[in-house]
N, C-alpha and C positions, 0 to 999 in steps of 0.2 A: 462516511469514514474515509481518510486517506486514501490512498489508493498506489501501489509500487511506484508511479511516479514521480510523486508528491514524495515520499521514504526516500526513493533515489535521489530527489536535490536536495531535500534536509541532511542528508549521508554527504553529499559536498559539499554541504555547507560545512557543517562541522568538520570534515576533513580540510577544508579549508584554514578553520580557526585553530583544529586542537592536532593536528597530526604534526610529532617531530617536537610539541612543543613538552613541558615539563608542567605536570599541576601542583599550582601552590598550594592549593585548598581542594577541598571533596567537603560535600553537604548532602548525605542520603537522608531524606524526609521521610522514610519509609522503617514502623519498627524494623523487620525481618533484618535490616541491612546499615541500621543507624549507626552503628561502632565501624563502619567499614571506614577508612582511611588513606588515601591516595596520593598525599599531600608528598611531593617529591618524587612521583613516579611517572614515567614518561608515556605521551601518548602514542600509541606503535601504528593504529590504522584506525580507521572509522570504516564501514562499511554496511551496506544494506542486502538482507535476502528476502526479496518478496515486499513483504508489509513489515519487514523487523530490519531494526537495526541494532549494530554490534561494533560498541569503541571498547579495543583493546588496550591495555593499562596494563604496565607491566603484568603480574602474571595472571592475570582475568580479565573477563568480556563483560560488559555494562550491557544487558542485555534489556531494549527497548520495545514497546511496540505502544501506536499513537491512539490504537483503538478510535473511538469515536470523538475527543474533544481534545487528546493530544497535540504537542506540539513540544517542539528542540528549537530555541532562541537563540539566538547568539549576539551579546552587548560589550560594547566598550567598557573597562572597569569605571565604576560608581556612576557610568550612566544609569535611566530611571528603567527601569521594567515593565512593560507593556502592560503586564497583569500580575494583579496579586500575587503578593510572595505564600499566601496561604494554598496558594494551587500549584506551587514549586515542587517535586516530587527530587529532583536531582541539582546538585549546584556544583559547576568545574570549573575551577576558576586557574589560571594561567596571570602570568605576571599583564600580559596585555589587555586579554578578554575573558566575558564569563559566559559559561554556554548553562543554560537554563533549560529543564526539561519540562515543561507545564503539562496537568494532566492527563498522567500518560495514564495507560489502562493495564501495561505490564512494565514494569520498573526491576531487575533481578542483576545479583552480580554474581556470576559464575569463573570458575578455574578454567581457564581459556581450552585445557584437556576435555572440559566436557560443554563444551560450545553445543555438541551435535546430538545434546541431551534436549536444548530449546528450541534448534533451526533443524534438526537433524532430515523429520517429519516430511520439510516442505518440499513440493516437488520442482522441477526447473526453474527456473527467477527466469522469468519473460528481461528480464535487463540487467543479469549476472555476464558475467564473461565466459561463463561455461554452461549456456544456454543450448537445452540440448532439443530439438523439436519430438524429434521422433520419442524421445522419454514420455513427452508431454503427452503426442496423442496415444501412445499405448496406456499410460496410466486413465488416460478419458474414456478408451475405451475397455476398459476394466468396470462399467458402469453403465451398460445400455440402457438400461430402462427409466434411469434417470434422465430428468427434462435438463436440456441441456446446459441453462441459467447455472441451475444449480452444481452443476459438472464443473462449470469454468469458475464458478466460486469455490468449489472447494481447493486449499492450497494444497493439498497432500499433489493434487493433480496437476496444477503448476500453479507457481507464488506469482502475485503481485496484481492481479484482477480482483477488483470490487465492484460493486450495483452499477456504477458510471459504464463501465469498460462492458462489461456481459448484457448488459442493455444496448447498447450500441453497440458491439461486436454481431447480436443476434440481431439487431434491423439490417445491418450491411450485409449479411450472409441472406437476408429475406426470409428468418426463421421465428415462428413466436417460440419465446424462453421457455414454453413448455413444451416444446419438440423432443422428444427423444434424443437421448446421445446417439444411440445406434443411426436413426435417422438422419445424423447431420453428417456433411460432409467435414471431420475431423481436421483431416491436415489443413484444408483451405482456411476450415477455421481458425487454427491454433498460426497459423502463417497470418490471418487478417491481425488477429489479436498482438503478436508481435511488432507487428509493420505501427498499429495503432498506437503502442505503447511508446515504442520508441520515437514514434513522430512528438510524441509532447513531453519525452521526460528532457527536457531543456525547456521548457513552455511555462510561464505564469500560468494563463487560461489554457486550461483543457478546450481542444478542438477537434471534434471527428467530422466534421464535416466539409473542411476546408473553407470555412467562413468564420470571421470574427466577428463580424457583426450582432449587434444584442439581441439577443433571442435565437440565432441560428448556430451557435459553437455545438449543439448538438442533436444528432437528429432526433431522440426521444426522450430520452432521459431529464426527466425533471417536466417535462413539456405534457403533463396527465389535460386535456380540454383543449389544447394548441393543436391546429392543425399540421400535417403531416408536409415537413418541408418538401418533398415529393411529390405525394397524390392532394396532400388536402382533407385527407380523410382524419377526423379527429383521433389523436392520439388517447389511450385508452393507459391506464394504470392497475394494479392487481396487487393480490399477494400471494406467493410460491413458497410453498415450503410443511411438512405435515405437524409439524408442531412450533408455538408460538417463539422459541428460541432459534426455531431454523428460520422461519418466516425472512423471507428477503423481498423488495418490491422491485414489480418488473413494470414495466413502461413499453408500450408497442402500438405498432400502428395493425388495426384491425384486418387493412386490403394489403398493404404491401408486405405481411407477414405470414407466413399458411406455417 
């Protein structure tokens, strides 16, 4: 699944294409919002909180999120389209370019009044402008007993962490993701996790380990039988979570993790 860094440069990207500009056309693929019409109405901001994004149109918010096969394109008019037009969920088209929304997982158009009806929820955006730490660890630690994985996934407690980031956030702190919240050292955490994010939301390839080379961009994640760029110790894979819709998979090394 995306991850707030990945939302953050698709959020410039399309601030780049559609912000300031006028839409000639609007194509909502979606019953709930098919009669929607935007055609002559100007783009005011694009912006991201967490894992959602939000383009303001004159008076409502196009509210996005990329879930798991998602993605927001952006093409020169009657260039070809990377993918299928039957997996277009959105089409904005501007006298220059068209921004295409492919399979998104939440596709909604709201009265910009009630924005805080779909983002309202989420907790600090680790790459907002009004990123607050100390929010972050007091809402984590509202949840001791919870393994900590699951802590930094939930967005209520702060936005923009997926499987990538709380997998590799908990080997750098030297904690397995099933540590107790109460257990972890919170701020240090919630401080790695920032510095983390921030280092690759201008990044193609994600890197937590300051190596680009193939196979080392990260230290566990994804690496389940690969040894431990550290100790050597074979990395090990799981799943966390008490029922099969929470279920998330955590990645760790066995020695360099207690």
């Amino acid at each position: 699944m995306p991850e707030g860094d990945t939302v953050y440069r698709t959020a410039r990207r399309l601030r780049d294409a559609l912000e300031g500009r006028v839409l000639t056309h609007s194509d909502f693929r979606v019953p709930a919002f098919a009669t929607v019409d935007l055609a002559g109405e100007r783009v005011d901001s694009v912006a991201s909180r967490g894992k959602h994004l939000l383009i303001r149109v004159g008076g409502v918010s196009i509210h996005s999120h990329l879930k798991m096969e998602g993605s927001w394109e952006v093409y020169p008019v009657g260039a070809r389209w990377r993918h299928p037009a039957f997996q277009a969920r959105v089409v904005l088209s501007t006298v220059d370019v068209v921004a295409v929304g492919f399979q998104l997982g939440t596709l909604e158009v709201v009265p910009r009044e009630r924005e805080e009806s779909v983002v309202g929820y989420l907790g600090p955006d680790l790459l907002g402008p009004d990123w607050d730490a100390d929010e972050a660890v007091r809402r984590l630690a509202e949840h001791p007993e919870q393994p900590i994985a699951v802590s930094l996934l939930d967005q209520r407690n702060l936005a923009g962490l997926g499987n990538a980031y709380a997998n590799e956030v908990c080997f750098v702190r030297g904690m397995l993701p099933t540590r107790p919240t109460k257990d972890a050292d919170l701020r240090a955490t919630v401080a790695l996790a920032h510095r983390m994010i921030v280092a690759n939301r201008d990044r193609a390839q994600r890197v937590t380990t300051g190596s680009t080379r193939r196979g080392e961009a990260a230290w566990v994640y994804g690496r389940e039988g690969k040894p431990c760029l550290r100790c050597g110790t074979l990395i090990e894979r799981s799943e966390l979570g008490r029922t099969e819709l929470e279920q998330r998979v955590i990645y760790f090394c066995p020695h360099c993790q207690t």
